[in-house]
N, C-alpha and C positions, 0 to 999 in steps of 0.2 A: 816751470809748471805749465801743465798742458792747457789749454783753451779749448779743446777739440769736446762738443755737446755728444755725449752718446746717451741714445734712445733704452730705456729700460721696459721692458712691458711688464704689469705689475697688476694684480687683481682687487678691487674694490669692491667690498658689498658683493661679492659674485659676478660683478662686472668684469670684464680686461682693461687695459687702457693703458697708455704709457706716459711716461716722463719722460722730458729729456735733461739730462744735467750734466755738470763737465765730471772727470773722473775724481776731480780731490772733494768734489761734494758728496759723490756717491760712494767716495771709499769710507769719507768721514759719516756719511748717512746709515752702512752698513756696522759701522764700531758703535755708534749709536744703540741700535738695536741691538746688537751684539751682547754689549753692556747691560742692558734692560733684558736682555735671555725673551727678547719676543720677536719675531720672523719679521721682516722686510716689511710684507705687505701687512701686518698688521698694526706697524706702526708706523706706516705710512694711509689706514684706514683712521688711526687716533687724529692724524694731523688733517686730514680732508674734511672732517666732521668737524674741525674748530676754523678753517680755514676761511679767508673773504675775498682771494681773489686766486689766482691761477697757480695750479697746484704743484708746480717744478718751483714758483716761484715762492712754495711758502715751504717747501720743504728746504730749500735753500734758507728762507730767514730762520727756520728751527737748527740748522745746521750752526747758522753764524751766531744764535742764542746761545745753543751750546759747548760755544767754541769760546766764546766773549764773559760765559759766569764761569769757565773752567772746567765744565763736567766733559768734555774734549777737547784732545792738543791733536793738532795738525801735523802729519808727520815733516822733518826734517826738511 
């Protein structure tokens, strides 16, 4: 599994702004959405508005939330 952080740039509220995350959070962040049939940044707009502290880092605990109750399995 790779370690390497890659920068996403990602739109909020009409702002820009990027993330950075390693690739197995961002592939499993995009099945995510995916699943729920709503685009990238907007469900990465649901998680900013519930968020309390730095926003790679909580889209990371939403990842590992929904890796830990089953609603995603991490590829192979």
């Amino acid at each position: 599994m790779t370690t390497e952080i890659i920068k996403h740039s990602v739109s909020i509220s009409g702002h820009r702004t990027s993330i950075s995350l390693e690739k197995p959070f961002w592939d499993l962040f995009c099945t995510a959405a995916k699943e729920r049939n709503v685009s990238i940044n907007a469900l990465i707009s649901d998680i900013d508005e519930r968020r309390q502290g730095n926003l790679s880092s909580a889209i990371r605990l939403f990842v590992l939330e929904e890796v830990l109750t089953g609603k995603l399995r991490p590829s192979p």
